[in-house]
DSSP file (Angstrom, degrees, kcal/mol; ACC not computed):
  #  RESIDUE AA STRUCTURE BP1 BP2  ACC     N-H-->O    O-->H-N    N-H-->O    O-->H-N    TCO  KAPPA ALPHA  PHI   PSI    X-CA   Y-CA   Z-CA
    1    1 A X              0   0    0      0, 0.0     2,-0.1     0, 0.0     3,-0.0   0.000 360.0 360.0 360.0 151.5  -12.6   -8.4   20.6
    2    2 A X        -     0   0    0      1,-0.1     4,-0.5   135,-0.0   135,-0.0  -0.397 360.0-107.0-105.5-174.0   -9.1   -6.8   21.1
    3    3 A X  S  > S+     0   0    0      2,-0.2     4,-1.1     1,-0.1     5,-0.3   0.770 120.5  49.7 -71.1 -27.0   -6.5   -5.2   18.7
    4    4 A X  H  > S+     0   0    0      1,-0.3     4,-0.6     2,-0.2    -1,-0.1   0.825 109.0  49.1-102.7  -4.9   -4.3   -8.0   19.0
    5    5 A X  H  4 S+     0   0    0      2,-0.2     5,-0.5     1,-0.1    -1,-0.3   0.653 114.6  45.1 -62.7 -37.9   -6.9  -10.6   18.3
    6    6 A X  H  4 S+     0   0    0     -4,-0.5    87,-0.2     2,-0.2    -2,-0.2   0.519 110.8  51.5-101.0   0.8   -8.1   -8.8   15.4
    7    7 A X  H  < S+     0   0    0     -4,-1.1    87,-4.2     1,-0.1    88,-0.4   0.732 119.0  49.3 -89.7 -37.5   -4.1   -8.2   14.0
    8    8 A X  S  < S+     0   0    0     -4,-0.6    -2,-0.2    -5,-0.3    -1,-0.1   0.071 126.6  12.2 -81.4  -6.6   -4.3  -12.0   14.7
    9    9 A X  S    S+     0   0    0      2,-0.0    -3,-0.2     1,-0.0    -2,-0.1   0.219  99.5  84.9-156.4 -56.7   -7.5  -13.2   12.9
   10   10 A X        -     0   0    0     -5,-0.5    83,-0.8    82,-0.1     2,-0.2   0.020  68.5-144.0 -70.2-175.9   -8.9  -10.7   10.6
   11   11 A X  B >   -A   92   0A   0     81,-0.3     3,-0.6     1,-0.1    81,-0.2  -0.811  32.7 -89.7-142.5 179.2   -7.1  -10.9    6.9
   12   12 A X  G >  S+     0   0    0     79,-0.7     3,-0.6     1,-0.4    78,-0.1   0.369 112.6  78.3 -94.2 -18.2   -6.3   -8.0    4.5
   13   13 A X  G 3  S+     0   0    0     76,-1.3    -1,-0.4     1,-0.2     4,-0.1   0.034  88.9  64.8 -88.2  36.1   -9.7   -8.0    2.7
   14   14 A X  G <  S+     0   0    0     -3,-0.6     2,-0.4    75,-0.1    -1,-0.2  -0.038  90.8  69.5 -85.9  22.2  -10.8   -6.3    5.6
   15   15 A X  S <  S-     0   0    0     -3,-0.6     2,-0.5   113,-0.0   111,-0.1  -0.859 101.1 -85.9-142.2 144.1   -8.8   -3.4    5.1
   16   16 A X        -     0   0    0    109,-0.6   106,-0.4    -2,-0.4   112,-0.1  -0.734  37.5-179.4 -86.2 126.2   -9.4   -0.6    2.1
   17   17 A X        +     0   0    0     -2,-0.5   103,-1.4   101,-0.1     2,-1.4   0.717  50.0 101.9 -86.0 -35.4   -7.8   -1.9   -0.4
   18   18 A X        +     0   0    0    101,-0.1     2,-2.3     1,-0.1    -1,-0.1   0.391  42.1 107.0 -38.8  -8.8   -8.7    1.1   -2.8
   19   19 A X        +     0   0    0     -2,-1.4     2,-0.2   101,-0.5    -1,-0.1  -0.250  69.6  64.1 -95.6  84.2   -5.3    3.3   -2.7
   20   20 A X  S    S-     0   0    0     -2,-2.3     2,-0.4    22,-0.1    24,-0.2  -0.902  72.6-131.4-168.5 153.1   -4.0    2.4   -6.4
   21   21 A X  B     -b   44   0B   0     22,-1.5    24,-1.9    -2,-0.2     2,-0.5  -0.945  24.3-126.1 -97.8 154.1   -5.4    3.1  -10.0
   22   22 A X        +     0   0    0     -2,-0.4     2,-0.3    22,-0.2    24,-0.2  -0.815  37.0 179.1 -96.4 118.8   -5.5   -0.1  -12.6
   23   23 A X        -     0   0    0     -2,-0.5    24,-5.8    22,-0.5     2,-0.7  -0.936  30.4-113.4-119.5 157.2   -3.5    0.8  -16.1
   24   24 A X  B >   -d   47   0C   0     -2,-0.3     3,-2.9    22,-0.2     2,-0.6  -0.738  27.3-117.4-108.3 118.5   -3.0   -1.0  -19.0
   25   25 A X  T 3  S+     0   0    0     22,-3.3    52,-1.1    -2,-0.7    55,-0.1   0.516 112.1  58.9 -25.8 -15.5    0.7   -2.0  -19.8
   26   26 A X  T 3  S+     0   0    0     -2,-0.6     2,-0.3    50,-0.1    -1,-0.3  -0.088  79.5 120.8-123.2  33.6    0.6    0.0  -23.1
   27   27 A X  S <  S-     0   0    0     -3,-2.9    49,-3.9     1,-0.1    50,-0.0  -0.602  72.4-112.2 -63.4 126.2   -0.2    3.3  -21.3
   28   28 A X  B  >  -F   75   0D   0     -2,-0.3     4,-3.6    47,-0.3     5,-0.3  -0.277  18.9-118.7 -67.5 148.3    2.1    5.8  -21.8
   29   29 A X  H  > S+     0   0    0     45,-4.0     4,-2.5    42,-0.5     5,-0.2   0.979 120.7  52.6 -56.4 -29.9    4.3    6.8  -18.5
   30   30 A X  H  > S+     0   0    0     42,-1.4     4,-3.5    44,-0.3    -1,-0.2   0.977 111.8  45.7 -56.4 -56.6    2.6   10.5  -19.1
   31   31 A X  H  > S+     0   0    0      1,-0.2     4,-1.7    41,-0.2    -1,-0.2   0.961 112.6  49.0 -23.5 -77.6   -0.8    8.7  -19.2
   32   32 A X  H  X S+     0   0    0     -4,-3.6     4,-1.1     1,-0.2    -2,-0.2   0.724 115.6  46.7 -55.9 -41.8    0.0    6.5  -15.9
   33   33 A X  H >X S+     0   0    0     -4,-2.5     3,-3.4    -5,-0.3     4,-0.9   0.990 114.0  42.0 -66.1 -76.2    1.1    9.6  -14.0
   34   34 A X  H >X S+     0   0    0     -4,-3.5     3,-2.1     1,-0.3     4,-0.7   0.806 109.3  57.8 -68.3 -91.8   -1.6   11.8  -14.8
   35   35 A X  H 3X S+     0   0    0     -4,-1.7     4,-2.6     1,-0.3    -1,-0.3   0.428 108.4  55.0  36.5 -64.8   -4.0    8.9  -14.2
   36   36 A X  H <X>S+     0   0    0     -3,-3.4     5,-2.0    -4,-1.1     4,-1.9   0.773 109.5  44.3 -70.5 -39.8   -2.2    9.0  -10.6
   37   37 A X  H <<5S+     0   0    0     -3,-2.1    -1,-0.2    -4,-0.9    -2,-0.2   0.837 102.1  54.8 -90.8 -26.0   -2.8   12.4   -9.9
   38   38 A X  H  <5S+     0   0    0     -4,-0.7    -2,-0.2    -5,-0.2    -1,-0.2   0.923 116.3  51.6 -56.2 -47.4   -6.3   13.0  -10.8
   39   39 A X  H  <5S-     0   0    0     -4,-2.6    -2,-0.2    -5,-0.3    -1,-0.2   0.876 101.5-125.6 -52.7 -39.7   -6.8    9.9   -8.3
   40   40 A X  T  <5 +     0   0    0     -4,-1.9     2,-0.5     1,-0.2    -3,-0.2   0.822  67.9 140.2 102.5  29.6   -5.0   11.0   -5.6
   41   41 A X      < -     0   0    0     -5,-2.0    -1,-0.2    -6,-0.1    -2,-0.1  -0.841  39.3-174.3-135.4 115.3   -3.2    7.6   -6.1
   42   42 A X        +     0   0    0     -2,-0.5    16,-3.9    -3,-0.1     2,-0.4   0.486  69.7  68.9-115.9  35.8    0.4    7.2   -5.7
   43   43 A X  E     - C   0  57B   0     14,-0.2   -22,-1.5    -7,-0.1     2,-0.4  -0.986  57.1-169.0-121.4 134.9    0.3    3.4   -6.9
   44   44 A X  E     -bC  21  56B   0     12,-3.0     2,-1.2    -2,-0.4    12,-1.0  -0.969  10.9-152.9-103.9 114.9   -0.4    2.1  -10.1
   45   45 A X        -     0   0    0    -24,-1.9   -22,-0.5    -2,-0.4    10,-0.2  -0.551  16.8-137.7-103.4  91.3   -1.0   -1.3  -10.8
   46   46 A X        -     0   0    0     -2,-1.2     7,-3.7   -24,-0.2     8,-1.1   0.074  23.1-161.2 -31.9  95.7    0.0   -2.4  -14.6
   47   47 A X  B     +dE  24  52C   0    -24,-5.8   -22,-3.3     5,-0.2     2,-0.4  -0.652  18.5 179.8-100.2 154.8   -2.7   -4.9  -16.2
   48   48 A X  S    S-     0   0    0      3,-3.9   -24,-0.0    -2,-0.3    -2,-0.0  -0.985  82.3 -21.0-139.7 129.1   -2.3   -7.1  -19.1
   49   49 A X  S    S-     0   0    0     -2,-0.4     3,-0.1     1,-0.2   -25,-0.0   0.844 125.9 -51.4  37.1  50.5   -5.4   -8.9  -19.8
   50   50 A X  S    S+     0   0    0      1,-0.2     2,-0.2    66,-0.0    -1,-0.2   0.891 115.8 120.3  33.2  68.4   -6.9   -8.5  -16.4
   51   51 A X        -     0   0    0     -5,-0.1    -3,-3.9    65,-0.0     2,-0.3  -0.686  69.0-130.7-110.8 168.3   -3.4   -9.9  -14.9
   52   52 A X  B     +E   47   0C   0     63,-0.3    -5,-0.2    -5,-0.2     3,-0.1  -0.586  39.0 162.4 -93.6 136.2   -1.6   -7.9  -12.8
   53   53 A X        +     0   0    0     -7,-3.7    30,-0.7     1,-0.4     2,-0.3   0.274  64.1   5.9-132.8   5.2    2.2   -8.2  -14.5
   54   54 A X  E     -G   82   0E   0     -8,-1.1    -1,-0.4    28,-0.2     2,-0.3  -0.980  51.9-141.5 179.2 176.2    3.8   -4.6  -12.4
   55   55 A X  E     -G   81   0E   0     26,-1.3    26,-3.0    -2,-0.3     2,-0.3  -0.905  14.1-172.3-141.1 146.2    3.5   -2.3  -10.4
   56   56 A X  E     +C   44   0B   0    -12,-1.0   -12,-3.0    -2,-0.3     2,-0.3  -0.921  15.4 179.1-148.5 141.2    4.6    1.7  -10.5
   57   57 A X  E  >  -C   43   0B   0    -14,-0.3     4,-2.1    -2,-0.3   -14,-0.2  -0.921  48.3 -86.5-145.6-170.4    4.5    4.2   -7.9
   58   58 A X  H  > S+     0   0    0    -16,-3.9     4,-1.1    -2,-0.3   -15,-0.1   0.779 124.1  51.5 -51.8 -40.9    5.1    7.5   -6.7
   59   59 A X  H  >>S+     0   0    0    -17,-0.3     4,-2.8     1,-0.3     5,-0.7   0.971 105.6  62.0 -68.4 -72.7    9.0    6.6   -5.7
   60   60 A X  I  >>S+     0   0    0      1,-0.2     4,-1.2     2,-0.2     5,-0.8   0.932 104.5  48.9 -46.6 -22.1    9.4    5.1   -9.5
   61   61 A X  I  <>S+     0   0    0     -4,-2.1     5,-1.8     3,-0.2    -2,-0.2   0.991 109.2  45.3 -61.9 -56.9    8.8    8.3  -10.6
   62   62 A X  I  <5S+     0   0    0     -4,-1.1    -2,-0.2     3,-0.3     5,-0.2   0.793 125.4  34.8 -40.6 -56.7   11.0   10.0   -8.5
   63   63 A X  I  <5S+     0   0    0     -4,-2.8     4,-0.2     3,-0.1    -1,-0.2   0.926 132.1  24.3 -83.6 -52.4   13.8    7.3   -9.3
   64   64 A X  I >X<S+     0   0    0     -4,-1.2     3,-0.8    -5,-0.7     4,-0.5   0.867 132.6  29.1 -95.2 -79.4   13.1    6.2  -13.4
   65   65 A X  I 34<S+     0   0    0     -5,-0.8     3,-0.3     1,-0.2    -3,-0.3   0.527  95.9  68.1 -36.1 -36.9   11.2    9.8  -14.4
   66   66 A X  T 34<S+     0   0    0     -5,-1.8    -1,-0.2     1,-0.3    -4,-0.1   0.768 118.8  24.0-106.2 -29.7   11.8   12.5  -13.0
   67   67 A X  T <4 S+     0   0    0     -3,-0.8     2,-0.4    -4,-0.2    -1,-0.3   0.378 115.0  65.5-109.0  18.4   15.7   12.6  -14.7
   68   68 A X    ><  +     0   0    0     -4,-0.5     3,-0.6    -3,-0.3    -1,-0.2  -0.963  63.7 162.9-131.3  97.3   15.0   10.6  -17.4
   69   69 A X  T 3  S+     0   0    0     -2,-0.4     3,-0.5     1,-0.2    -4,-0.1   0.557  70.3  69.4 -85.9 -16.7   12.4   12.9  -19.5
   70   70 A X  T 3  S+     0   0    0      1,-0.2    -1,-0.2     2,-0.1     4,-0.2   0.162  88.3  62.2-105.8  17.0   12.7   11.1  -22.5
   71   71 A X  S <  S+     0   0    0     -3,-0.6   -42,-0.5    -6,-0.2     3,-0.3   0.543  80.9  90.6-111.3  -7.1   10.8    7.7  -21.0
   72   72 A X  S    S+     0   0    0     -3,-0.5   -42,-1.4     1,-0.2   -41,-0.2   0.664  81.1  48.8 -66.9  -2.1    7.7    9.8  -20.5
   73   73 A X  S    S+     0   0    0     -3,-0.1    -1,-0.2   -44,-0.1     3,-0.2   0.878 101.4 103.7 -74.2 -44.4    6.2    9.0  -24.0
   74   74 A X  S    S-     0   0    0     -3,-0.3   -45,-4.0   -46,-0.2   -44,-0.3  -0.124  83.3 -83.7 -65.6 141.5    6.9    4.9  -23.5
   75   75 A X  B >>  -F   28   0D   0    -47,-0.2     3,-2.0   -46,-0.1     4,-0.8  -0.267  39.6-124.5  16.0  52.8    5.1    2.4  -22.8
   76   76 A X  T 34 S+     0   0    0    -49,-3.9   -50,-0.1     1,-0.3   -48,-0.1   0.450 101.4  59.6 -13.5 -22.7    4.6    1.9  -19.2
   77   77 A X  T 34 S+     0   0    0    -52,-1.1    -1,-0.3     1,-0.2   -51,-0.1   0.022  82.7  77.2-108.8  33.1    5.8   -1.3  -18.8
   78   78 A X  T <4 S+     0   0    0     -3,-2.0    -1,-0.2    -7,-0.1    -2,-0.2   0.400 115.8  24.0-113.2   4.3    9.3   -0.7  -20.0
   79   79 A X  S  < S+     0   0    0     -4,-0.8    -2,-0.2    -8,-0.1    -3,-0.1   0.382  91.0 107.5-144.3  33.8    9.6    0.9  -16.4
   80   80 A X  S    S-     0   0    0    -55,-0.1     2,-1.4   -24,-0.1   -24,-0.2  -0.286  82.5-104.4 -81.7-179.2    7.3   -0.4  -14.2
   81   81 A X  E     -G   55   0E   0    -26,-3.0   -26,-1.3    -2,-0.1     3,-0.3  -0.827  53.3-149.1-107.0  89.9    8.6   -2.8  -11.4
   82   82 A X  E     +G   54   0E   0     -2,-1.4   -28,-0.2   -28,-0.2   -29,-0.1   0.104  63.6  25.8 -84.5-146.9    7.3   -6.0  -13.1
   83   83 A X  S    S-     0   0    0    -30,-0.7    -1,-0.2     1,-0.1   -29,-0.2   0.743  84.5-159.7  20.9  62.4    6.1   -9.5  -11.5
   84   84 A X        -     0   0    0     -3,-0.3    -1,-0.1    24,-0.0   -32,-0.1  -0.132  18.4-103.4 -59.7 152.2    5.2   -7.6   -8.2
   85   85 A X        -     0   0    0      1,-0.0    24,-0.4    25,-0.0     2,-0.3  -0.334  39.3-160.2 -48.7 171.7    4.7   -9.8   -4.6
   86   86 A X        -     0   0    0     22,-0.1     2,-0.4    25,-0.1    24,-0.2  -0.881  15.5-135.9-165.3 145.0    1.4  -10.0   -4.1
   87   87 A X  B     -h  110   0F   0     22,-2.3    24,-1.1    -2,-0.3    34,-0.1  -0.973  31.8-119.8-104.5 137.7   -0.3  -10.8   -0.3
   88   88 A X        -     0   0    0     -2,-0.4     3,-0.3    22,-0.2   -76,-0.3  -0.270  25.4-120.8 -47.6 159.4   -3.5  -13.9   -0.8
   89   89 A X  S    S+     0   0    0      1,-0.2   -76,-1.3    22,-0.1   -77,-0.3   0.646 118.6  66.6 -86.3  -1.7   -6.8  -11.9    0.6
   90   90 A X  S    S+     0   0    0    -78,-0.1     2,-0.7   -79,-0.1    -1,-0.2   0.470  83.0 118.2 -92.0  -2.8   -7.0  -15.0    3.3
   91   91 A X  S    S-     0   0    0     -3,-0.3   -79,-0.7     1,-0.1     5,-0.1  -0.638  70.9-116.3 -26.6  76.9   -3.4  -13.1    4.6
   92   92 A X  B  >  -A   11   0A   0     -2,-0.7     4,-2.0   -81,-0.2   -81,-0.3  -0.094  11.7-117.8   0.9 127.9   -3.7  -11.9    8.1
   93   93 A X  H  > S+     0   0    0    -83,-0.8     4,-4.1   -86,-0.3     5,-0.3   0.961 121.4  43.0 -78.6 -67.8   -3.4   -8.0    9.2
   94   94 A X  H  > S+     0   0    0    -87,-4.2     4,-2.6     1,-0.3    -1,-0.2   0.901 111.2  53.1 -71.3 -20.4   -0.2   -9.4   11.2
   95   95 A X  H  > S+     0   0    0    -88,-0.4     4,-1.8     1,-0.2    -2,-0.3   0.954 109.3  43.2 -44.3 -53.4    1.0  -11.4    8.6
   96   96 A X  H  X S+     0   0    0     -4,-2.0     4,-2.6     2,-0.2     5,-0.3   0.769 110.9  58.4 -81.0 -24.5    1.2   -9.0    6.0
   97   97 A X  H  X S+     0   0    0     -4,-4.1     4,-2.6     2,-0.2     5,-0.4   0.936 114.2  45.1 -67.3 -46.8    2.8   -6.1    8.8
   98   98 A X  H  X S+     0   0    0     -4,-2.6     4,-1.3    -5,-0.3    -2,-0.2   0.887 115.8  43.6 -28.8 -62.1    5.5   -8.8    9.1
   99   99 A X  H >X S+     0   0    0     -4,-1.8     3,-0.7    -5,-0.2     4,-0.6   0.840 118.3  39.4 -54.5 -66.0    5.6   -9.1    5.7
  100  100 A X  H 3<>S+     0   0    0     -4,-2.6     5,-0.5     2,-0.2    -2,-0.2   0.772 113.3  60.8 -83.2 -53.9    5.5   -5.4    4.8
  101  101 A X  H 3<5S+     0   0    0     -4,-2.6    -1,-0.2    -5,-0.3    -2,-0.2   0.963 108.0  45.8 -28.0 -62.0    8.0   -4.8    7.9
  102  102 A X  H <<5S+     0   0    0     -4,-1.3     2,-0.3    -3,-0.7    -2,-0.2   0.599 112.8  41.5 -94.3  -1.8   10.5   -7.0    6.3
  103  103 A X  T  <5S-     0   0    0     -4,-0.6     2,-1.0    -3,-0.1     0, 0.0  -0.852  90.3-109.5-135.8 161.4   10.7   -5.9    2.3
  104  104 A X  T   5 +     0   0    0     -2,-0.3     2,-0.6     2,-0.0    -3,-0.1  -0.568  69.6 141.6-100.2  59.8   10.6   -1.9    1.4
  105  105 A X      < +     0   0    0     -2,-1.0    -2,-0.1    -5,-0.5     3,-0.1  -0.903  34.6 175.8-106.7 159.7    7.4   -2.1    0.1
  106  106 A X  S    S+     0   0    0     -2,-0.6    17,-0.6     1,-0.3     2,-0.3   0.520  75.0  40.5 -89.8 -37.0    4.5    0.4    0.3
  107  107 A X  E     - I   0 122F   0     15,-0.2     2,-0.4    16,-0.1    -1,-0.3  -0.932  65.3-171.3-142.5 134.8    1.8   -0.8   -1.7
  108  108 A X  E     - I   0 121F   0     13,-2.1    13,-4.0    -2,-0.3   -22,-0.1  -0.971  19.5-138.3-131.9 111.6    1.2   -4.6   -1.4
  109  109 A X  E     - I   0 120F   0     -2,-0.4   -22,-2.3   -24,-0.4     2,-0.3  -0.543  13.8-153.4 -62.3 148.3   -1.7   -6.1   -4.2
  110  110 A X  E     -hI  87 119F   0      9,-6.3     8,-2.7   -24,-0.2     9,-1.0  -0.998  15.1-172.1-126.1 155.8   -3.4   -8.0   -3.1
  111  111 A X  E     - I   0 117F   0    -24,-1.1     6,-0.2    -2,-0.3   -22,-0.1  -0.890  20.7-118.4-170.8 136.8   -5.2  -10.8   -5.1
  112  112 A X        -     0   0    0      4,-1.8    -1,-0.2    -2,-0.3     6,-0.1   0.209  53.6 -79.7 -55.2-171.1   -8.1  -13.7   -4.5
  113  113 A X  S    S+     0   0    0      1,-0.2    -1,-0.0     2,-0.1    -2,-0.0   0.766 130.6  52.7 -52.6 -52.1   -7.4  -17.5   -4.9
  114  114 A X  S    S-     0   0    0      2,-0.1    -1,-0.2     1,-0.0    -2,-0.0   0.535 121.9-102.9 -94.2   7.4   -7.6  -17.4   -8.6
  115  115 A X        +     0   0    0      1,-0.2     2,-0.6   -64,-0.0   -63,-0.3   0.384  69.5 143.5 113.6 -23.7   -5.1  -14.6   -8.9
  116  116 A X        -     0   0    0      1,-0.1    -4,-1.8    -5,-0.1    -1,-0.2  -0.699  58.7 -99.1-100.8 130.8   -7.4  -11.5   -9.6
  117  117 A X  E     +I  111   0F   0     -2,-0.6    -6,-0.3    -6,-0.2    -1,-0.1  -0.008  37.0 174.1 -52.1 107.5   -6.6   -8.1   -8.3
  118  118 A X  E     -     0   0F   0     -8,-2.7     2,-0.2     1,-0.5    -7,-0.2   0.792  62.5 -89.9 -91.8 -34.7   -8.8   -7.3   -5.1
  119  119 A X  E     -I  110   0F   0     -9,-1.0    -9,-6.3  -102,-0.1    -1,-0.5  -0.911  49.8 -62.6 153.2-168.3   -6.7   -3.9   -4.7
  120  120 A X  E     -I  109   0F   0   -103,-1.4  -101,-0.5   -11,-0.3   -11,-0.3  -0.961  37.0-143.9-120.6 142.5   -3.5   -2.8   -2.9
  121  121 A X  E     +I  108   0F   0    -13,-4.0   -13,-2.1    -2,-0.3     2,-0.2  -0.756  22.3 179.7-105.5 160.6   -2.7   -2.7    1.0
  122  122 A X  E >>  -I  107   0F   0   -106,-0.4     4,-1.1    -2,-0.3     3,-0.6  -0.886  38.3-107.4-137.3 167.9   -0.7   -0.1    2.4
  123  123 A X  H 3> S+     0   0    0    -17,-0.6     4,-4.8    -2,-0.2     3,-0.2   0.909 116.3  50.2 -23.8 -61.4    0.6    1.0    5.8
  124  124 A X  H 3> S+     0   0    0      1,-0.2     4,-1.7     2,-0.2    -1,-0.2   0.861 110.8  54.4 -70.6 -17.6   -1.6    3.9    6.3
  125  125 A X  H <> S+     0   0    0     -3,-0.6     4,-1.5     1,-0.2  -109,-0.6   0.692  99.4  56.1 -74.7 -12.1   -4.3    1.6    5.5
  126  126 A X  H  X S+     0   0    0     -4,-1.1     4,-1.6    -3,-0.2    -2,-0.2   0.743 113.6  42.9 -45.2 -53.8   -3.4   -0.8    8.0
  127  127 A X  H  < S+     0   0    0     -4,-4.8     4,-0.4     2,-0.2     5,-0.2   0.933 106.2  63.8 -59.7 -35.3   -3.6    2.2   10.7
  128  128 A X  H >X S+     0   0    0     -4,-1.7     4,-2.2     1,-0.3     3,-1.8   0.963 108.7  37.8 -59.1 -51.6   -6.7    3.4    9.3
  129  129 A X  H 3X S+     0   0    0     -4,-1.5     4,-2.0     1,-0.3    -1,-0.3   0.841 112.7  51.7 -41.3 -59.5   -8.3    0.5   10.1
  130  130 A X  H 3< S+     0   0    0     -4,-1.6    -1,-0.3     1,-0.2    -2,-0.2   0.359 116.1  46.1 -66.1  -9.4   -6.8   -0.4   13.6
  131  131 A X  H <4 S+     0   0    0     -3,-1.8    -1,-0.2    -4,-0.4    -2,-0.2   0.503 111.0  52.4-114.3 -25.1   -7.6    3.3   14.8
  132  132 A X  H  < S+     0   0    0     -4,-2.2     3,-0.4    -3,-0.3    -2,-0.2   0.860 123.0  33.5 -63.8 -85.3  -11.5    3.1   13.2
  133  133 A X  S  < S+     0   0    0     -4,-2.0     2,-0.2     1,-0.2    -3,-0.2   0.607 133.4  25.2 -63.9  -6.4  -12.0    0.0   15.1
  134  134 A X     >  +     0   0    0     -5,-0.3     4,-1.1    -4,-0.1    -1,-0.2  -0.705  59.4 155.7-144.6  99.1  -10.0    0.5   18.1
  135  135 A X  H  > S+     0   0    0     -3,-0.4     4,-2.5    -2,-0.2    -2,-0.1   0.733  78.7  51.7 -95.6 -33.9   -9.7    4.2   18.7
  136  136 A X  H  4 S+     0   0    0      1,-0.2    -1,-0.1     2,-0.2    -3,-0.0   0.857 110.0  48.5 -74.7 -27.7   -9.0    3.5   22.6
  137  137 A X  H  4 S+     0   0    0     -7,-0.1    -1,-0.2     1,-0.0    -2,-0.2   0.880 122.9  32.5 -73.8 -44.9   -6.5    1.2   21.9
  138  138 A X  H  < S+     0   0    0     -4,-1.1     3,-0.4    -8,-0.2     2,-0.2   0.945  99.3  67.0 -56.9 -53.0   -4.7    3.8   19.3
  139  139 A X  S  < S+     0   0    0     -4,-2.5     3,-0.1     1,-0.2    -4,-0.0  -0.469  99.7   7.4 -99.5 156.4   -5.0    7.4   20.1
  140  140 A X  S    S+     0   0    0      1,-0.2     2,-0.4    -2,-0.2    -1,-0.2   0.636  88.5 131.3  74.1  16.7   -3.6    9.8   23.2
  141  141 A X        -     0   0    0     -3,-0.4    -1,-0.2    -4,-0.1     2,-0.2  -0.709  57.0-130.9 -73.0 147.2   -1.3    6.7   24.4
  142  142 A X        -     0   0    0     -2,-0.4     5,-0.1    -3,-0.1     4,-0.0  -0.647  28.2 -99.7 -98.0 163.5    2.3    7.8   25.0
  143  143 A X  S    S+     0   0    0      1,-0.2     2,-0.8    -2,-0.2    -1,-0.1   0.883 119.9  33.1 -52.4 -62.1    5.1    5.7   23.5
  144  144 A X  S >  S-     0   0    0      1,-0.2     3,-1.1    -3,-0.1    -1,-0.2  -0.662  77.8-167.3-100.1 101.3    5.8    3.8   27.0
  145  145 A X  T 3  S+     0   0    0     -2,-0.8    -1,-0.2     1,-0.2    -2,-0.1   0.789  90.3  51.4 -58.7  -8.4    2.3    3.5   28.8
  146  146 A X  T 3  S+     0   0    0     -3,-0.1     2,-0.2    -4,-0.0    -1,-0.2   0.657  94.3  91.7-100.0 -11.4    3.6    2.7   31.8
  147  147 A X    <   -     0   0    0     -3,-1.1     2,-0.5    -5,-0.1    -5,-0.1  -0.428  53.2-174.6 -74.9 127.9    6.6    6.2   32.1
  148  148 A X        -     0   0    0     -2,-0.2     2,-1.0     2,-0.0    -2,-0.0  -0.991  25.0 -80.4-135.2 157.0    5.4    8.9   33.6
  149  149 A X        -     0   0    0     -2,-0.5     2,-1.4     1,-0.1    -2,-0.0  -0.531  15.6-145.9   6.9 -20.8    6.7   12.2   34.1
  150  150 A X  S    S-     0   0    0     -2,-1.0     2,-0.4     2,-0.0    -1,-0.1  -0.287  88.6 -12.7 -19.1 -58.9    9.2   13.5   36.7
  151  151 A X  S    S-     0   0    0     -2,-1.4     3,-0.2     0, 0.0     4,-0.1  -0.980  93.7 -75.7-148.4 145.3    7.5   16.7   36.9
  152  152 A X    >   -     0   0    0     -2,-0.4     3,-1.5     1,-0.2     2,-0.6   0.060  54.6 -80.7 -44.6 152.0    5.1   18.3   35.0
  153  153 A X  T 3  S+     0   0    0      1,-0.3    -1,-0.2     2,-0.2    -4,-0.0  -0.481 112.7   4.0 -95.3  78.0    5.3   20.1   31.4
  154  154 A X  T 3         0   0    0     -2,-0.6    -1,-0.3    -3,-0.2    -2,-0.1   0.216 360.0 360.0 115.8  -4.5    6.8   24.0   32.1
  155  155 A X    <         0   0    0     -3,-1.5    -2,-0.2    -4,-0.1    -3,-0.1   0.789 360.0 360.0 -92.5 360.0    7.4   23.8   35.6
C-alpha cells in the first residue's frame, strides 16, 4: 500500500484522535485552561450530557481571555465556539485535509454514527501518522523531487 492509497481509503479513526481534553459546559474558563495545561492540550471540547455543544482552544484564549480578565471566573460556555463542525469517523484522511484545508480550523471532533465524541483530529496528527507509516514517502525529500542543484552547497 502507498501514501496516496491510504490518504484515499483509510478514515480519520485511524489517526490519534487524543489531542483535546473533555470539560463540562459549567467549568469555569480558569478551570478549562488549567485543565489544558496540565494536559498538554490546546483543545477543549465542551460537554453537556455527553454531547459535544463547543469547542475552545488555545487561539480562544488568546482572542476572548487573554484581554478580557474578567471572563475567567464564567462559565465556559459563555465563550466557547459553540455547535462545532464535526468530521463522521467513516471520513477519509483526504477528505478531512480537504476539509481542514478549506475552513481555519485546527482541531476537528470527530464523532461515531450516533453522534458521540471519538476525539479531535488535527493537522500534526494527520502527519504523524503519514510519516509513522510511510517514513520513505515523507522524510529527506526536497520540495521538487525531480530539481537538482546547479552546483553543490559552498562551492
Amino acid at each position: 500500500m502507498n501514501l496516496n492509497h491510504s490518504l484515499h481509503n483509510d478514515t480519520v479513526k485511524h489517526v490519534d484522535l487524543s489531542f483535546y481534553v473533555e470539560v463540562q459546559k459549567d467549568n469555569s474558563v480558569d478551570q478549562v485552561i488549567t485543565k489544558m495545561q496540565n494536559s498538554q492540550r490546546k483543545c477543549a471540547l465542551v460537554m453537556d450530557q455527553g454531547k459535544l455543544i463547543g469547542i475552545f482552544t488555545a487561539h480562544d484564549i488568546a482572542r476572548r481571555v487573554i484581554d478580557q480578565s474578567e471572563v475567567i471566573n464564567e462559565p465556559i460556555e459563555t465563550i466557547m465556539t459553540p455547535d462545532p463542525l464535526t468530521l463522521q469517523s467513516d471520513t477519509t484522511l483526504i477528505e478531512a485535509i480537504r476539509f481542514m484545508s478549506d475552513k481555519p480550523h485546527r482541531y476537528m471532533p470527530v464523532v461515531d454514527t450516533e453522534g458521540r465524541v471519538l476525539g479531535t483530529l488535527t493537522h500534526y496528527a494527520i502527519i504523524k501518522y503519514m510519516s509513522d507509516h510511510f517514513p520513505e514517502e515523507i522524510y529527506n525529500l526536497p520540495p521538487t523531487p525531480d530539481h537538482f542543484a546547479s552546483a553543490r552547497a559552498g562551492a
